[in-house]
N, C-alpha and C positions, 0 to 999 in steps of 0.2 A: 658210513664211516664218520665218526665226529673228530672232531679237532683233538688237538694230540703233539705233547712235547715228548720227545722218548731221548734219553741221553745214556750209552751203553760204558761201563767201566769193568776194568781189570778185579778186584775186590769187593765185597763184602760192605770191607770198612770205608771206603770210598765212596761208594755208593749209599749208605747213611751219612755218612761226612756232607756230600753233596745235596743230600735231601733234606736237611736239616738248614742249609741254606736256602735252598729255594722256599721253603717255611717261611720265610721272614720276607717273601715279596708279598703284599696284602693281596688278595681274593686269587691266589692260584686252588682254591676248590680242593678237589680228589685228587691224590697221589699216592704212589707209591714205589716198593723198589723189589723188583724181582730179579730170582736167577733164570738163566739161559743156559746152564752147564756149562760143562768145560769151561768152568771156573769167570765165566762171565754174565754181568749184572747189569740190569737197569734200572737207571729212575725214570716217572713216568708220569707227566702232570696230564692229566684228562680234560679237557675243554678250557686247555689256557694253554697260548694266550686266545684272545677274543678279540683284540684289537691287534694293529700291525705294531702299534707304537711298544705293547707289550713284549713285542720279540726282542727290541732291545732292552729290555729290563731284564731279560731272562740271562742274555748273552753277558749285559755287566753284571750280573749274579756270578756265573759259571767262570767267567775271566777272573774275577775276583777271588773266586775258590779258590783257582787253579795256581795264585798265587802264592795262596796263603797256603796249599797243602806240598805245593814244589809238584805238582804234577805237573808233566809236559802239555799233552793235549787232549781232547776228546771231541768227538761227535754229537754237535745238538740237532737231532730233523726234528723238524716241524712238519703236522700231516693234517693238514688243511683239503677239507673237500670241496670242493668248489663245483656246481652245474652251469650246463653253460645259461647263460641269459638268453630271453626268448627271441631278440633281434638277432641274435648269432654274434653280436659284440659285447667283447667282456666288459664287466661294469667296470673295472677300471681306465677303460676308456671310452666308456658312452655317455655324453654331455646330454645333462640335463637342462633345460629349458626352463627357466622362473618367473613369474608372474606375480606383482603384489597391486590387486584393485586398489584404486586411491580415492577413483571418484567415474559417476558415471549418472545417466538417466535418474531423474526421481522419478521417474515411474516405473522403473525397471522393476520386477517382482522379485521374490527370496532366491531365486537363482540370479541374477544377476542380470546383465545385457551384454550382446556381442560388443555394444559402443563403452562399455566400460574402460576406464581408460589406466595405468598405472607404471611401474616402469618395472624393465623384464632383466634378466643376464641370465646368461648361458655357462653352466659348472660342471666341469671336469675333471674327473681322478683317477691321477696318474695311478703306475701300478706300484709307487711306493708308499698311495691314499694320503700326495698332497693335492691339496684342490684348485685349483684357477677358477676365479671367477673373470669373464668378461660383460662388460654392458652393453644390452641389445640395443638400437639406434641411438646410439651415444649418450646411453643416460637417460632419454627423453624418455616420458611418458608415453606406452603405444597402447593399441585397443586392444580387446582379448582377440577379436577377432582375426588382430593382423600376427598375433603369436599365435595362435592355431596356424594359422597357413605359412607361418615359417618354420614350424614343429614339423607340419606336414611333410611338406617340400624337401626338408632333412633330415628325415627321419628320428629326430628327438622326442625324447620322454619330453611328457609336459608336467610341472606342478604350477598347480591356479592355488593362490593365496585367497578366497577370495573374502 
């Protein structure tokens, strides 16, 4: 099931009215507007939004409408597939672990050294995908070494800048 805005209306003309708006939000892709019988219609954007922040563009579209045509209300779902993530925690709340090498061994080879040293923070996204960043030992520079085994120990995703 892919992503999917479906918005259901009373008419016809409503439901081009309203399609014709959503037209004018930049990259909503494929749409269109079908009957349901018994005299009910839908519009239907296919793989939008893609981002969270695009759901409220959609809703000040359809608010906006709703003004300009004197229509009371409607129904917008959103049908978002989501699998679950392979730790069993949803990525909206599984904190990732960040590493950027800064400096380390010259002998070290094209991968790098565990004594590599750099500074790390730890990122989190809520489930409305705003982010928190925190700094791992206060900022300071640690080894890769010691953010492997605090990755470990806590089960965090790791990314190595390196």
């Amino acid at each position: 099931m892919a992503r999917r805005t479906v918005i259901r209306l009373d008419s016809m003309a409503l439901a081009m009215s309203l399609s014709a708006r959503l037209n004018q939000i930049p990259g909503t892709g494929q749409r269109g507007v079908g009957s349901l019988g018994e005299g009910l219609y839908e519009v239907v954007l296919d793989e939008f939004p893609r981002r969270s922040e695009q759901v409220t563009g959609i809703l000040d579209a359809v608010g906006a409408w709703l003004d300009e045509v004197g229509h009371q209300e409607v129904t917008v779902e959103f049908r978002w597939h989501l699998k679950r993530s392979g730790s069993g925690t949803t990525r909206a709340q599984q904190p990732v672990l960040y590493w950027k090498q800064e400096d380390g061994p010259a002998d070290a080879g094209s991968d790098g050294s565990l004594d590599d040293v750099g500074p790390a923070w730890l990122q989190t996204q809520d489930a409305r995908g705003t982010l928190t960043s925190e700094p791992i030992n206060d900022g300071e520079w640690i080894s890769r070494i010691d953010v492997l085994m605090i990755a470990r120990a806590n089960g965090y995703t790791v990314r190595l800048d390196d």
